[in-house]
VMD Tcl script that draws the C-alpha trace (Angstrom):
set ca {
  {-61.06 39.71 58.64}
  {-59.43 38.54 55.59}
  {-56.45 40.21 54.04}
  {-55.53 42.91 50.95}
  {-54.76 40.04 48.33}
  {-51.14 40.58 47.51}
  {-51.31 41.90 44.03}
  {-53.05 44.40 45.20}
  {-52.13 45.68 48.47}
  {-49.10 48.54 47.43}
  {-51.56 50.21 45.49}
  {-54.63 50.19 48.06}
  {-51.93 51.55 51.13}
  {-50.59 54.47 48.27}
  {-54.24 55.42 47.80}
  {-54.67 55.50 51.27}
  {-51.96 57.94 51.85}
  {-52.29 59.56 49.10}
  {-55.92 60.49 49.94}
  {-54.64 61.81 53.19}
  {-52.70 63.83 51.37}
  {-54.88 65.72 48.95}
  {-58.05 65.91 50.91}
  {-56.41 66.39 54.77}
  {-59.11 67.41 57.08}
  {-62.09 66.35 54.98}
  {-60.41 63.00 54.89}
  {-62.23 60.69 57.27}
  {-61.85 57.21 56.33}
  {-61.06 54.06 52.99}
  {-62.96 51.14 52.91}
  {-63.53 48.39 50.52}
  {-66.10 45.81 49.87}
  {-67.02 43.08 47.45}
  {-64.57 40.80 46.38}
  {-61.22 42.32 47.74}
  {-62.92 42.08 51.11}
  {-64.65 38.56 50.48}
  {-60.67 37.12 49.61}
  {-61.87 36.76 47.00}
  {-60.28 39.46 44.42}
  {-59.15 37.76 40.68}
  {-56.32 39.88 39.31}
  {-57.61 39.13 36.00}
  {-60.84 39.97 36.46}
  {-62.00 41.56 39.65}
  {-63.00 45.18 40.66}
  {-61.37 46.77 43.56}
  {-64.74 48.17 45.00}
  {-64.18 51.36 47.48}
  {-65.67 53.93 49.34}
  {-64.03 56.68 50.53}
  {-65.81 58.50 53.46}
  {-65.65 62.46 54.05}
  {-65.96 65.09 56.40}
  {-67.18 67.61 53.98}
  {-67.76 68.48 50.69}
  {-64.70 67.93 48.01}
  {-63.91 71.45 46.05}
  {-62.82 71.51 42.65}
  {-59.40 71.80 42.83}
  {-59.60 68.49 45.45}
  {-61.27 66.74 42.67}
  {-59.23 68.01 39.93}
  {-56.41 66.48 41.87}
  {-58.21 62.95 42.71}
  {-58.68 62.49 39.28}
  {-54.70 63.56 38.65}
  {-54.46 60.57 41.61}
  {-56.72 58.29 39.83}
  {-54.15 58.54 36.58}
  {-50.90 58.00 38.27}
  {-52.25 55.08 40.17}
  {-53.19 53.72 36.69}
  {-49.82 54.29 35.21}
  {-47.78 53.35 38.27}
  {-49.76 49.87 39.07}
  {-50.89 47.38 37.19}
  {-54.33 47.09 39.19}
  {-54.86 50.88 39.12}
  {-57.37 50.60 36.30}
  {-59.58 48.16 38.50}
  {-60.11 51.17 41.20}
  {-64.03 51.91 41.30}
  {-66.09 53.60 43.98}
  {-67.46 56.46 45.53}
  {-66.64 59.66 47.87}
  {-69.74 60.04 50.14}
  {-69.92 62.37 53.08}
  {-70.68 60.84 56.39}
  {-74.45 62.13 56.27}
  {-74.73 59.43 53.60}
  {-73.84 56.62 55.13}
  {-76.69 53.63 54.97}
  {-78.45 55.99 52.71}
  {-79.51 55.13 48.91}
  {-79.14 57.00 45.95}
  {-82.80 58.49 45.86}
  {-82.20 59.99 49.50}
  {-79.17 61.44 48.71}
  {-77.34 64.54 46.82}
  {-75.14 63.66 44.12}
  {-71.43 62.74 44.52}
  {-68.37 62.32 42.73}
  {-67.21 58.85 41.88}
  {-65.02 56.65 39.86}
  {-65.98 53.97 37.15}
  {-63.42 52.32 34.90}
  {-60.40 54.66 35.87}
  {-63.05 57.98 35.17}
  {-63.52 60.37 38.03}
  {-67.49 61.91 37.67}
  {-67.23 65.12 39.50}
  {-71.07 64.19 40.61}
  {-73.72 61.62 39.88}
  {-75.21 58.21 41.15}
  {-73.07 55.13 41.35}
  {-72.72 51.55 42.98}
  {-75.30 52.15 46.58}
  {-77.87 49.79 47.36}
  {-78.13 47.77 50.21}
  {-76.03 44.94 49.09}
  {-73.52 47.49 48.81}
  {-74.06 48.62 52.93}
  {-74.43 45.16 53.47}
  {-71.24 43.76 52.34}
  {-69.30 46.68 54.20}
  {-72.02 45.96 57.26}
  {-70.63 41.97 57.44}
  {-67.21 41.91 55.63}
  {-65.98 45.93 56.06}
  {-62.04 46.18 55.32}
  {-61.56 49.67 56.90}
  {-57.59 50.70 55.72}
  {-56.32 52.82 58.48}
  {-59.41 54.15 58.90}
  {-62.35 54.03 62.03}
  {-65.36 51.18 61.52}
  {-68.53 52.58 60.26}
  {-70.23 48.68 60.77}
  {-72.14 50.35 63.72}
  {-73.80 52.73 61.57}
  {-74.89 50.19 59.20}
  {-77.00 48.36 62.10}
  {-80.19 49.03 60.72}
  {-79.71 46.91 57.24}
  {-81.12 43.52 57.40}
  {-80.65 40.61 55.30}
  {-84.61 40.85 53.93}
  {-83.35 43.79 52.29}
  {-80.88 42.11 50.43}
  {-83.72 39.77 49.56}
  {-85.73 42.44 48.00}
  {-83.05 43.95 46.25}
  {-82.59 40.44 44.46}
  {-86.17 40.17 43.50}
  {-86.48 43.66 42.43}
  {-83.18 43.18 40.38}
  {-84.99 40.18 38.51}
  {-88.21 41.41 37.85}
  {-87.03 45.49 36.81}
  {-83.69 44.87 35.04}
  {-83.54 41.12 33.95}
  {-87.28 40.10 32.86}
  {-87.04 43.02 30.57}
  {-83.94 41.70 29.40}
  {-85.53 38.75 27.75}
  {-87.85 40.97 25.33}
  {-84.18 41.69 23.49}
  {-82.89 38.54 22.12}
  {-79.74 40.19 20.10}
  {-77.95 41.21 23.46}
  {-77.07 37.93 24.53}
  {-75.23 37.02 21.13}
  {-72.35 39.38 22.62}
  {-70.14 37.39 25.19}
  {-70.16 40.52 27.70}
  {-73.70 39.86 28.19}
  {-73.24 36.64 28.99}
  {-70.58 36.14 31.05}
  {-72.38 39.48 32.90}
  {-75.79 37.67 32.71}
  {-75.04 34.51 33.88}
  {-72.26 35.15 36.57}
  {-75.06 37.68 38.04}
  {-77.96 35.57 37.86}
  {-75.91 32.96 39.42}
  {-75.05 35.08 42.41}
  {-78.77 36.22 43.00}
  {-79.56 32.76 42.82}
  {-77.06 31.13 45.35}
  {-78.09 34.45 47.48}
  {-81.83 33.93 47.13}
  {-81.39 29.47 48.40}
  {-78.52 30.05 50.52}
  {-78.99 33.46 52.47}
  {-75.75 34.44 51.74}
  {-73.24 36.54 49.77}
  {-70.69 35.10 47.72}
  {-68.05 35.86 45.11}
  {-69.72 35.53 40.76}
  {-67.04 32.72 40.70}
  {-68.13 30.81 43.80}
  {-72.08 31.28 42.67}
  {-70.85 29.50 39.51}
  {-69.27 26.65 41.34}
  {-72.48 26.57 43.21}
  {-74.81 26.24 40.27}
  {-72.55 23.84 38.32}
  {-72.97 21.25 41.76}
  {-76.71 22.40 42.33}
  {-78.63 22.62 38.90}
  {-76.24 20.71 36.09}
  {-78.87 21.78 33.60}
  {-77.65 24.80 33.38}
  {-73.70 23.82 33.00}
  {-72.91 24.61 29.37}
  {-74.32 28.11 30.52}
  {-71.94 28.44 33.40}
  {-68.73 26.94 32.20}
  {-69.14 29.26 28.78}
  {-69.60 32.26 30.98}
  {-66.49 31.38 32.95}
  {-64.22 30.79 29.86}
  {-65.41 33.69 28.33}
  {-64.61 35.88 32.24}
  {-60.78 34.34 31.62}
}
mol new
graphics top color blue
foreach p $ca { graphics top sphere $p radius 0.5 }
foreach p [lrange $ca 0 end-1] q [lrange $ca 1 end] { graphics top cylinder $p $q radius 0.2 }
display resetview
């Protein structure tokens, strides 16, 4: 399993206790996926992707206090910002968002009491092959039933529904967000779709700069403009 990358591993072990802390009981476990559990985390511009798991449903006063949590980790570390996920009860585990109740989560330092947020099955997937449980049991045997063909039609569904449609409005790629968020995307479903695999958005732009130089003034502006 790889490690917490340094810059970042005070603040994930003060979540973790502090969690403990506020929720007790209903506390059951942290995990985190994507690129902090790849090795892969960029201080400069990397998430810190996490689900929290619970044994029952968060009050008000719980979440009034997360989001207290979510603040001081902000002001106390200089990663605290970068903190996004979820708090899903165990019944939700392997489950997506259209099977499920909604549930409070954070995204860009903001905790949503309830709503919809990051689950798919790349999400189960990377905490099914690369889970970084912190002090916490493995769930990996509960995500059994997701299978790489999943990850497959994800992909496929995430080109045709979100980026064909995309193309219709020309104006949105004159804004560098859009594409250094296009291409380091596109460039990950790609490597994922010829490789069968999951990688970092940096490594899939290494990968398409060596496999299709066509496309390298593309890739190398998207980089410069993620820096």
């Amino acid at each position: 399993m790889n490690t917490i990358h340094k810059d970042v591993t005070d603040l994930i072990y003060e979540f973790r206790a502090e969690l403990q802390r506020i929720i007790k009981n209903k506390f059951y476990g942290l995990y985190l996926y994507n690129s902090v559990a790849m090795g892969n985390f960029e201080p400069e511009s990397s998430d810190i992707d996490f689900i929290v798991v619970l044994n029952d449903t968060l009050g008000d006063v719980e979440i009034d206090d997360l989001s207290i949590l979510h603040n001081k980790l902000i002001d106390k570390h200089v990663h605290g910002l970068k903190l996004d996920g979820m708090y899903l009860q165990q019944d939700m585990i392997v489950k997506m968002n259209n099977n499920i109740e909604t549930y409070p989560y954070v995204k860009k330092w903001n905790l949503f009491k309830e709503g919809y947020f990051d689950i798919n099955y790349i999400t189960w997937w990377s905490l099914k092959e690369l889970e970084m449980a912190i002090d916490s049991p493995s769930i990996k045997d509960r995500l059994e039933e997701i299978e790489f063909k999943d990850i497959i039609n994800t992909m496929r569904y995430n080109l045709n529904q979100y980026w064909l449609p995309k193309l219709e409005d020309k104006e949105i790629f004159k804004e560098d967000m859009w594409v250094e968020f296009g291409v380091l995307t596109l460039s990950r479903i790609i490597y994922t779709l010829k490789e069968g695999g999951i990688i970092s958005k940096k490594e899939a732009c290494e990968f398409i700069l060596k496999d299709s130089a066509e496309w390298n003034d593309i890739v190398e502006e998207a980089l410069a403009i993620r820096k």
